[in-house]
Biopython code that builds the backbone (N, CA, C, O; Angstrom):
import numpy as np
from Bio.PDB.StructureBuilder import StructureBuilder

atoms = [
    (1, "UNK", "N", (-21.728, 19.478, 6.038)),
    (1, "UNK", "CA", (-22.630, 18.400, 5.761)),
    (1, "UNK", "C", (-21.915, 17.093, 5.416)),
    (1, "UNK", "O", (-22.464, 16.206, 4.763)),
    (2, "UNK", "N", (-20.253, 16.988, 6.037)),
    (2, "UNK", "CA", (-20.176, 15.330, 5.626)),
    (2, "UNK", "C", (-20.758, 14.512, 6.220)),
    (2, "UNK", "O", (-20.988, 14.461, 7.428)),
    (3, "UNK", "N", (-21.095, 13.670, 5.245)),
    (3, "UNK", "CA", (-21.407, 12.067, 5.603)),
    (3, "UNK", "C", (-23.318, 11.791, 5.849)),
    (3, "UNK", "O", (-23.853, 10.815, 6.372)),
    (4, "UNK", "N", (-24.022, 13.104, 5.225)),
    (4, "UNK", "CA", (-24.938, 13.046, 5.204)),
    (4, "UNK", "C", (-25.453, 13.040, 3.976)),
    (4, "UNK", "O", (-24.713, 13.223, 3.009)),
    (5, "UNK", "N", (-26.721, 12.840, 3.836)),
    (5, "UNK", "CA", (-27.102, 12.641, 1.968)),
    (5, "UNK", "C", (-27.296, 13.732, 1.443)),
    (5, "UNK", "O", (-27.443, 13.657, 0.223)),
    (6, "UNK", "N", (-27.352, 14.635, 1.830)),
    (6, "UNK", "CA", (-27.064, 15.924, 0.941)),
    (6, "UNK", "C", (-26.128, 16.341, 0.561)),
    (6, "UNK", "O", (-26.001, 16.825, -0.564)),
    (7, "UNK", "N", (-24.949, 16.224, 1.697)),
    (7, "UNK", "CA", (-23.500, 15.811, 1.494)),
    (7, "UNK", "C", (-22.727, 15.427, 0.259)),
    (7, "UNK", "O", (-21.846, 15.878, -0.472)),
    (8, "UNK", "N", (-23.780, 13.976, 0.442)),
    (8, "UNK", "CA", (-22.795, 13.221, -1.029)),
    (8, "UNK", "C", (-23.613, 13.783, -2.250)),
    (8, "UNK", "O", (-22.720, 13.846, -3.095)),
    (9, "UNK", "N", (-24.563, 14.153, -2.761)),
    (9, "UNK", "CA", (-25.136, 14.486, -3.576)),
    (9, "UNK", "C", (-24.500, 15.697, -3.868)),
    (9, "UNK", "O", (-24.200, 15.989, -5.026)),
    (10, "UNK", "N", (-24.312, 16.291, -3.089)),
    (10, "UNK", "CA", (-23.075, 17.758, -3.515)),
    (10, "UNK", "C", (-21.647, 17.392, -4.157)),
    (10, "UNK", "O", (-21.085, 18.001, -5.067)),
    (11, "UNK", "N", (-21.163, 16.176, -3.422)),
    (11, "UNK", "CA", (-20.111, 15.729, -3.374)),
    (11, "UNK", "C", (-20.069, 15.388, -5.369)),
    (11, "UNK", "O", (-19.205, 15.757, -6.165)),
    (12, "UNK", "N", (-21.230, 14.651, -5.616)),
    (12, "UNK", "CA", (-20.835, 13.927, -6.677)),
    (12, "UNK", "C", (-21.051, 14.867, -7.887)),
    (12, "UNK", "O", (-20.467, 14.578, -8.931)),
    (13, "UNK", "N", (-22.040, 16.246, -7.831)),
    (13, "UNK", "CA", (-22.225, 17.495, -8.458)),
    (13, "UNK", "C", (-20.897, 17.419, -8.270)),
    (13, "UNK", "O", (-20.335, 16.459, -8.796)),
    (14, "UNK", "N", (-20.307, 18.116, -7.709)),
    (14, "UNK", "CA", (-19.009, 18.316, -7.934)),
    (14, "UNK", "C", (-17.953, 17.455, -8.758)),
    (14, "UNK", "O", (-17.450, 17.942, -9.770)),
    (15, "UNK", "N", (-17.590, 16.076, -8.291)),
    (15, "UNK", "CA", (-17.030, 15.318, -9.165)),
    (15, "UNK", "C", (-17.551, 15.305, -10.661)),
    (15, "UNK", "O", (-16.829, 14.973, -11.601)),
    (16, "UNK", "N", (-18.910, 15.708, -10.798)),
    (16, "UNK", "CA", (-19.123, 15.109, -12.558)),
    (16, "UNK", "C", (-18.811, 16.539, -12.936)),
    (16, "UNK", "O", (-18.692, 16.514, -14.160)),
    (17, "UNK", "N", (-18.644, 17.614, -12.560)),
    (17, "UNK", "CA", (-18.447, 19.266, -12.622)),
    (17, "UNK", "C", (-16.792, 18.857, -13.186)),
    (17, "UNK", "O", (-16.388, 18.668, -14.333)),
    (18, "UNK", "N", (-16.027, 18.814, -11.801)),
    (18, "UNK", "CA", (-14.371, 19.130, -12.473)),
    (18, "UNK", "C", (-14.029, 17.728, -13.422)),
    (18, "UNK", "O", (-13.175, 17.807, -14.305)),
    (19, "UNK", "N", (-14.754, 16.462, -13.169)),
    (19, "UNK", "CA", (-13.950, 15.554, -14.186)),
    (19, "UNK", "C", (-15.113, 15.223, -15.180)),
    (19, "UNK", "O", (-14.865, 14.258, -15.902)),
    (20, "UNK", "N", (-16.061, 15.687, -15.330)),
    (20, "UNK", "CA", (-16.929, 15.332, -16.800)),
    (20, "UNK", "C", (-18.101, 14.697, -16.323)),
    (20, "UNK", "O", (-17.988, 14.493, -15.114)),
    (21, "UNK", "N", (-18.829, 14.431, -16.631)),
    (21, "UNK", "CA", (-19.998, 13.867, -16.763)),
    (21, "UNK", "C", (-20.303, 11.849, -16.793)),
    (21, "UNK", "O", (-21.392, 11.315, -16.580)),
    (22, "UNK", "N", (-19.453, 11.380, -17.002)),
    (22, "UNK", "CA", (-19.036, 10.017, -17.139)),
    (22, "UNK", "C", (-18.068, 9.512, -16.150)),
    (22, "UNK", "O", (-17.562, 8.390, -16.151)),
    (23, "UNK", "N", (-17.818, 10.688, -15.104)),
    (23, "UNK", "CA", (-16.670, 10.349, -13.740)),
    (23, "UNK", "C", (-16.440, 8.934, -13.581)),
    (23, "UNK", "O", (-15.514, 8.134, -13.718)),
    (24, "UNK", "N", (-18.085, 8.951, -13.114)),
    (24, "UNK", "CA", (-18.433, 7.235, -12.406)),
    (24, "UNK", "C", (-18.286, 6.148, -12.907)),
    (24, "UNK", "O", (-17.939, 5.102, -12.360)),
    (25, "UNK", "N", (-18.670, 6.441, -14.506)),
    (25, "UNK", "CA", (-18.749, 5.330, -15.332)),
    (25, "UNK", "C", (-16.953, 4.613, -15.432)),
    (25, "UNK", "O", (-16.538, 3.455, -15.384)),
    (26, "UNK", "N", (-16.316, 5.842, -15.575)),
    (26, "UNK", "CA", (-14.358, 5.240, -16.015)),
    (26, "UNK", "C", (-14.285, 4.663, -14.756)),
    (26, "UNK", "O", (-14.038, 3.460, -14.682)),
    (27, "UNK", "N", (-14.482, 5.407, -13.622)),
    (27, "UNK", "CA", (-13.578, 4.889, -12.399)),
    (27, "UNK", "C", (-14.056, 3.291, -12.044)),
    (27, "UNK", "O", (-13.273, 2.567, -11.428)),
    (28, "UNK", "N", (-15.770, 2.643, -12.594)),
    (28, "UNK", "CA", (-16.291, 1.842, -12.415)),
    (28, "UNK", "C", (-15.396, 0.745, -13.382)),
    (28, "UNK", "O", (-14.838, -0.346, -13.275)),
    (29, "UNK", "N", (-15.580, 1.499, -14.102)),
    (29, "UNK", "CA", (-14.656, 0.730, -15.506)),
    (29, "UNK", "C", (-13.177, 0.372, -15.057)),
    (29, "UNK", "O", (-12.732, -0.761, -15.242)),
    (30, "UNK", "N", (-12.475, 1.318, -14.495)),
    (30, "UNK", "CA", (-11.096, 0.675, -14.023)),
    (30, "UNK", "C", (-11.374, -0.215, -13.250)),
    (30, "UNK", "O", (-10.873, -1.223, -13.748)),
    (31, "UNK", "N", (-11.997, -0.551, -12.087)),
    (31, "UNK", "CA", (-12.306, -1.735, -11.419)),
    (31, "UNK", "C", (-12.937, -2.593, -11.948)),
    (31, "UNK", "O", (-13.354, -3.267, -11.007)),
    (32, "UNK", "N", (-13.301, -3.037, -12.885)),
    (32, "UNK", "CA", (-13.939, -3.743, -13.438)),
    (32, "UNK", "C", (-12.904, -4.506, -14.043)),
    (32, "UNK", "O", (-13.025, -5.729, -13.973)),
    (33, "UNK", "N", (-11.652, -3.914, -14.772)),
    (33, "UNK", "CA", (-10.593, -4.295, -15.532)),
    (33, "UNK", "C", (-9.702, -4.694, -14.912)),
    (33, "UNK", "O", (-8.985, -5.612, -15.311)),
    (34, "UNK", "N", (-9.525, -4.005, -13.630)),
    (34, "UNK", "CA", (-8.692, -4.736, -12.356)),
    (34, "UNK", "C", (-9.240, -6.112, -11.526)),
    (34, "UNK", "O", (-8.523, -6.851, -10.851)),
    (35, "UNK", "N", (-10.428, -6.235, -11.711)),
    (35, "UNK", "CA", (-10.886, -7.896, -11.172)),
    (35, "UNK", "C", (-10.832, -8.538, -12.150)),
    (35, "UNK", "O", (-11.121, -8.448, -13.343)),
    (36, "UNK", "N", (-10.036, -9.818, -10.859)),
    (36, "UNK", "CA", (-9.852, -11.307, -11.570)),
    (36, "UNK", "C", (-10.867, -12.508, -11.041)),
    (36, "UNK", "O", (-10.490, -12.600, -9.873)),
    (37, "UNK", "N", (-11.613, -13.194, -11.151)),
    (37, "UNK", "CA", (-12.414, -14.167, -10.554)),
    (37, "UNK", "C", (-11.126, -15.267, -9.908)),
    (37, "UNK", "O", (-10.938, -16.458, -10.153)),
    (38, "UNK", "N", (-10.409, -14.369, -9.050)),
    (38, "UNK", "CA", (-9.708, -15.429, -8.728)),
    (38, "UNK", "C", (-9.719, -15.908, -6.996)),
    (38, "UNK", "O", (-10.789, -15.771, -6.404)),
    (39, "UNK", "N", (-8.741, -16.358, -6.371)),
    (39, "UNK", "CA", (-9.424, -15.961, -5.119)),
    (39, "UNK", "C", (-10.189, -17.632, -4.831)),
    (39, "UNK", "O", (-10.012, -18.760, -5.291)),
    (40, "UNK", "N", (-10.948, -17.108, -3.978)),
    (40, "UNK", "CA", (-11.592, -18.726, -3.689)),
    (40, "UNK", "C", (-12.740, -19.160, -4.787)),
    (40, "UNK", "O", (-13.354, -20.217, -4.639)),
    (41, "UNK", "N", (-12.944, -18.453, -5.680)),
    (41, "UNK", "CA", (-13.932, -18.643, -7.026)),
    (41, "UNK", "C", (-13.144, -19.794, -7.951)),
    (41, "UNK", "O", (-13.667, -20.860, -8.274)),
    (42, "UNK", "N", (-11.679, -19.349, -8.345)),
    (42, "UNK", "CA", (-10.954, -20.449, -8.676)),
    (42, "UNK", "C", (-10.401, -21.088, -8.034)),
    (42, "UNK", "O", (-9.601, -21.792, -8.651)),
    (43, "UNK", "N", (-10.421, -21.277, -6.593)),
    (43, "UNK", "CA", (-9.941, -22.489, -5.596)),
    (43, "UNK", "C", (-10.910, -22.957, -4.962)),
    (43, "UNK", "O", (-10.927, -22.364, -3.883)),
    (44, "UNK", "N", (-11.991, -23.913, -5.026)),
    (44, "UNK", "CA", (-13.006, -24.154, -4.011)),
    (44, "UNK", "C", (-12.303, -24.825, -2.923)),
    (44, "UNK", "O", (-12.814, -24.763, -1.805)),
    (45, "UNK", "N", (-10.677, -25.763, -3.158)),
    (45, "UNK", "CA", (-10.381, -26.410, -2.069)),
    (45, "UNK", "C", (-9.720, -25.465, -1.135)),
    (45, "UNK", "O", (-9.944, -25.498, 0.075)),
    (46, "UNK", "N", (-9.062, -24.785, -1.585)),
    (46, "UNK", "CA", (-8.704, -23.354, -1.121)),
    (46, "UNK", "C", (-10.041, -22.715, 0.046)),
    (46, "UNK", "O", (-9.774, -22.603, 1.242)),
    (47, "UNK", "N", (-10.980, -22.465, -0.320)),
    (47, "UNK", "CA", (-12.126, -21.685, 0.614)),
    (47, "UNK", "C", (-12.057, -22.881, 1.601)),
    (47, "UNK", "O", (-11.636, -22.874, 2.758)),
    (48, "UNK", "N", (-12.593, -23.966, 0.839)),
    (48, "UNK", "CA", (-12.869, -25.559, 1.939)),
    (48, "UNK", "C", (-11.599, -25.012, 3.175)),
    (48, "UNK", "O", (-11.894, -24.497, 4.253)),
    (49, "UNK", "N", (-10.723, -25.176, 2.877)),
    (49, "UNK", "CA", (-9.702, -25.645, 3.742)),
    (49, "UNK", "C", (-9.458, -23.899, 4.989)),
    (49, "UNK", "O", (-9.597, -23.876, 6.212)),
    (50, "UNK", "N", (-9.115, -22.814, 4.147)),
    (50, "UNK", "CA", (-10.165, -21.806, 5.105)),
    (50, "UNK", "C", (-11.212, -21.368, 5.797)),
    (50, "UNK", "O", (-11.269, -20.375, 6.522)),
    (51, "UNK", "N", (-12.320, -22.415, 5.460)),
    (51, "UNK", "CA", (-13.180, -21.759, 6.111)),
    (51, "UNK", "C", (-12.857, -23.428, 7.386)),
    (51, "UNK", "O", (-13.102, -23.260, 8.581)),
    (52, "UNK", "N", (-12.514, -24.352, 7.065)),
    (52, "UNK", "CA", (-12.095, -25.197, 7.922)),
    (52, "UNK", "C", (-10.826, -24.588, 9.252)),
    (52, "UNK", "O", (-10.876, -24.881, 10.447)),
    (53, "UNK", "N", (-10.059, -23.940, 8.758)),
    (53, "UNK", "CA", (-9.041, -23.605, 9.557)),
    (53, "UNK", "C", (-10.189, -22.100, 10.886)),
    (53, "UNK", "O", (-10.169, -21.647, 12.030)),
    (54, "UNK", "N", (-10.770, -22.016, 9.905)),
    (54, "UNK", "CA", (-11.427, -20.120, 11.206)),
    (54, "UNK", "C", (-12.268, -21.512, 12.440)),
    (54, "UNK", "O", (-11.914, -21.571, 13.618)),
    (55, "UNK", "N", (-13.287, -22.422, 11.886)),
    (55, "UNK", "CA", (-13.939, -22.912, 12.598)),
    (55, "UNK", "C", (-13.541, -23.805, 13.777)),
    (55, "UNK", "O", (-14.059, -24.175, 14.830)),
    (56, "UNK", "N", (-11.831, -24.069, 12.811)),
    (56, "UNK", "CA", (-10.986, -24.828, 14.394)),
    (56, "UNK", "C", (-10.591, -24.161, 15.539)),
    (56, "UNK", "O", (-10.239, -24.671, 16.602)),
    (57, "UNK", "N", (-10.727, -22.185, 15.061)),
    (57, "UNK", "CA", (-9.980, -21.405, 16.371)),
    (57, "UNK", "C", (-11.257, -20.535, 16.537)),
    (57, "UNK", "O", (-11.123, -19.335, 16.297)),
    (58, "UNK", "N", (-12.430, -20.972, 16.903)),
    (58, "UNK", "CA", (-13.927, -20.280, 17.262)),
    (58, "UNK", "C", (-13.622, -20.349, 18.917)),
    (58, "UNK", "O", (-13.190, -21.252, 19.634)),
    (59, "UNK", "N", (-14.059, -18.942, 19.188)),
    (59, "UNK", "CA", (-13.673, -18.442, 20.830)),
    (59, "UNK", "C", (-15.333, -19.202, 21.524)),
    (59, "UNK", "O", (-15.561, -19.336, 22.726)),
    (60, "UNK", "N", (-16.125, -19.531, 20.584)),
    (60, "UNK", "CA", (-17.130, -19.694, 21.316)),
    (60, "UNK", "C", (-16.658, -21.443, 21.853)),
    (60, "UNK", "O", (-15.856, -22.299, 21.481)),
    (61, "UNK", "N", (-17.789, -21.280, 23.012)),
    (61, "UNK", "CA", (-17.064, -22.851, 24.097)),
    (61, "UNK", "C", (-18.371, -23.139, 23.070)),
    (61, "UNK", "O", (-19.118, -22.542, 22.294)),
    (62, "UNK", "N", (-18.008, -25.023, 23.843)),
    (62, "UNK", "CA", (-18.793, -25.899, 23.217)),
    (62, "UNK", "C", (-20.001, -26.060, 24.410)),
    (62, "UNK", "O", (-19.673, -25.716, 25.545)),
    (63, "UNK", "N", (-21.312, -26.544, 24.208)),
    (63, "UNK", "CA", (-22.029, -26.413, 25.224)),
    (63, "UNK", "C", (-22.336, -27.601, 25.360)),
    (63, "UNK", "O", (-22.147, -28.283, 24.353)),
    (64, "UNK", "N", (-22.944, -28.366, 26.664)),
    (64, "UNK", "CA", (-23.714, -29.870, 26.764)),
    (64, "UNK", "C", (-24.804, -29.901, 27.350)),
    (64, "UNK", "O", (-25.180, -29.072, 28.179)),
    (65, "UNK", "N", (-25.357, -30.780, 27.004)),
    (65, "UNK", "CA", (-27.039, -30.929, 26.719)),
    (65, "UNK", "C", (-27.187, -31.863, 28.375)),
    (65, "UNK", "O", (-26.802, -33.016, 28.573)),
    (66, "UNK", "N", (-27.727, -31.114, 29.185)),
    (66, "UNK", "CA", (-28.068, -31.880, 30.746)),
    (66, "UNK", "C", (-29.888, -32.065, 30.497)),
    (66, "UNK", "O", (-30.471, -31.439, 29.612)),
    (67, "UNK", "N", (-30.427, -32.793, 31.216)),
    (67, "UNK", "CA", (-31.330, -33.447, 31.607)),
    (67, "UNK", "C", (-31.693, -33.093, 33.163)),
    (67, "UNK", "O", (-31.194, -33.623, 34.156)),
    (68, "UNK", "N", (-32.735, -32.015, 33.124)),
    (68, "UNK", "CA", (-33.271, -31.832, 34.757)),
    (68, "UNK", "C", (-34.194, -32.427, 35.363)),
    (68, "UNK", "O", (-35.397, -32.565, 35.138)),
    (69, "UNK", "N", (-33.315, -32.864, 36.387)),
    (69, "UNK", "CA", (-34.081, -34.911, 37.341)),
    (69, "UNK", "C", (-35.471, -34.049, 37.747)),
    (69, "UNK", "O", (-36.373, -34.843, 38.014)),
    (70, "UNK", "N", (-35.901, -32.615, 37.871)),
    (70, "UNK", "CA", (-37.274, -32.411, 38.295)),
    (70, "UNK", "C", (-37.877, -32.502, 36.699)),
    (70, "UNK", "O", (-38.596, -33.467, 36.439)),
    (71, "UNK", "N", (-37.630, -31.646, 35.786)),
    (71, "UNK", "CA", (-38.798, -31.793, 34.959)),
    (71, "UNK", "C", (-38.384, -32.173, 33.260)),
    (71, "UNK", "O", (-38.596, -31.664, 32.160)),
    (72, "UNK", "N", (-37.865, -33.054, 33.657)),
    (72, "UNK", "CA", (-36.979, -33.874, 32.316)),
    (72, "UNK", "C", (-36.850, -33.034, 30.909)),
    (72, "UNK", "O", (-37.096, -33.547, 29.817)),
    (73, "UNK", "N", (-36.389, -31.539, 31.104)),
    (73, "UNK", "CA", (-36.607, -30.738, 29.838)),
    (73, "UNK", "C", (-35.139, -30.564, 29.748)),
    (73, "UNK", "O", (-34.503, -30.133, 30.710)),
    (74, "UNK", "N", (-34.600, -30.871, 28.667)),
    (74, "UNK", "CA", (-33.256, -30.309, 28.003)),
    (74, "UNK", "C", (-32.949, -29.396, 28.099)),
    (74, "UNK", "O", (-33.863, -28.579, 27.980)),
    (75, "UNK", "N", (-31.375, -28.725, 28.402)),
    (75, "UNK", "CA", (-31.331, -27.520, 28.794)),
    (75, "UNK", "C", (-29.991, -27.441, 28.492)),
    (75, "UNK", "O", (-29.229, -28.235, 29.043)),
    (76, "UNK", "N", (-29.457, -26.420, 27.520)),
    (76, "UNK", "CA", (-28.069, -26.412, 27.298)),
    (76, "UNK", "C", (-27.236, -25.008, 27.674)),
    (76, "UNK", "O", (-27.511, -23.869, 27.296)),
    (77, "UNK", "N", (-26.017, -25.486, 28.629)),
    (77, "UNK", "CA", (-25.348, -24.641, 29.423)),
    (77, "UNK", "C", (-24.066, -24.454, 29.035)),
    (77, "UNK", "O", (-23.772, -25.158, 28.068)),
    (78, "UNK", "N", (-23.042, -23.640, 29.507)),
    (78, "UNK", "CA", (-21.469, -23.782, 28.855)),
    (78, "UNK", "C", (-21.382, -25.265, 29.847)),
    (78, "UNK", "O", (-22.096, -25.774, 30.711)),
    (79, "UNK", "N", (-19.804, -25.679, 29.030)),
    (79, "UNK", "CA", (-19.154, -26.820, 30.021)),
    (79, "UNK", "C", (-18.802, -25.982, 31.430)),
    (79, "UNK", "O", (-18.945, -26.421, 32.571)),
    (80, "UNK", "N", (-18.330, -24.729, 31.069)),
    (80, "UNK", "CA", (-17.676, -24.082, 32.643)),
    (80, "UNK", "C", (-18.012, -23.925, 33.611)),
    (80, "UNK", "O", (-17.393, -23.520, 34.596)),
    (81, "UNK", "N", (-19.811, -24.434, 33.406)),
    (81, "UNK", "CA", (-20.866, -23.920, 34.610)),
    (81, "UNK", "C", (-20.758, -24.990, 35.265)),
    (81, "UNK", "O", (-21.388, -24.895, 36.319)),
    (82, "UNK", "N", (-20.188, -26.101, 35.126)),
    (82, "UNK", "CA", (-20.623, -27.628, 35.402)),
    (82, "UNK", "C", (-19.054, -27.967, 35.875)),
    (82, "UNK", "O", (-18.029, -27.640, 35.277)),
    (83, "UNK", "N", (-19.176, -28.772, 37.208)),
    (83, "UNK", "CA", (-18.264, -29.723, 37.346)),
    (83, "UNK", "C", (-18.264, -30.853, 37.312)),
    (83, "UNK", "O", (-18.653, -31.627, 38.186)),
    (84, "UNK", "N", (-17.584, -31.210, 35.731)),
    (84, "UNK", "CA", (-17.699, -32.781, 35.374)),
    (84, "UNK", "C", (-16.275, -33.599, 35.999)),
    (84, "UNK", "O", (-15.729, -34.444, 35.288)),
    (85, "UNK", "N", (-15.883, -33.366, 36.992)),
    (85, "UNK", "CA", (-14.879, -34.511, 37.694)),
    (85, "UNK", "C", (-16.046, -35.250, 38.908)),
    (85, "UNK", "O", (-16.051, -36.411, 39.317)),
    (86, "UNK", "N", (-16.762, -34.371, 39.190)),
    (86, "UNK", "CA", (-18.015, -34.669, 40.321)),
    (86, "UNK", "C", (-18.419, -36.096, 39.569)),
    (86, "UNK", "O", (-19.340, -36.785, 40.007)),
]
sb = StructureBuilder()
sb.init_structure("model")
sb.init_model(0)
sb.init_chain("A")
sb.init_seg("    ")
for serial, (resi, resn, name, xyz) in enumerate(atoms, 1):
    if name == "N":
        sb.init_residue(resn, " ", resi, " ")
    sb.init_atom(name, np.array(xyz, "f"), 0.0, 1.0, " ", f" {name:<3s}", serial, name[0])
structure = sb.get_structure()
């Protein structure tokens, strides 16, 4: 039964069985004592400037906005579909 919910419900009978009754609570507790609010919480220019750097290398193309001479409705396509030296 891994990875199903009966599974883990056995799983955690067991853990509070061989390590006590409060398993969850310590191991929650060590992580709790191991985080620092640090990270981009204490750098906002830090996040700024990361989340600036992912958006300069985005695989997605840029698209442009054409105008169709039959029924003048906006319509946005990749650049690749289009030959703009024409």
């Amino acid at each position: 039964m891994p990875g199903t919910k009966a599974g883990g419900i056995k799983a955690a009978a067991k853990n509070r069985a061989l390590h006590g009754p409060d398993f969850y609570a310590r191991i929650g507790a060590v992580g709790g004592r191991k985080g620092t609010t640090g990270g981009f919480a204490a750098n906002r220019e830090l996040a700024r400037e990361a989340g600036r750097k992912g958006g300069m290398i985005s695989r997605r193309g840029k698209t442009i906005k054409v105008v169709s001479v039959t029924t003048n409705k906006k319509v946005s396509a990749k650049r690749e579909t289009f030959d703009l030296a024409a």
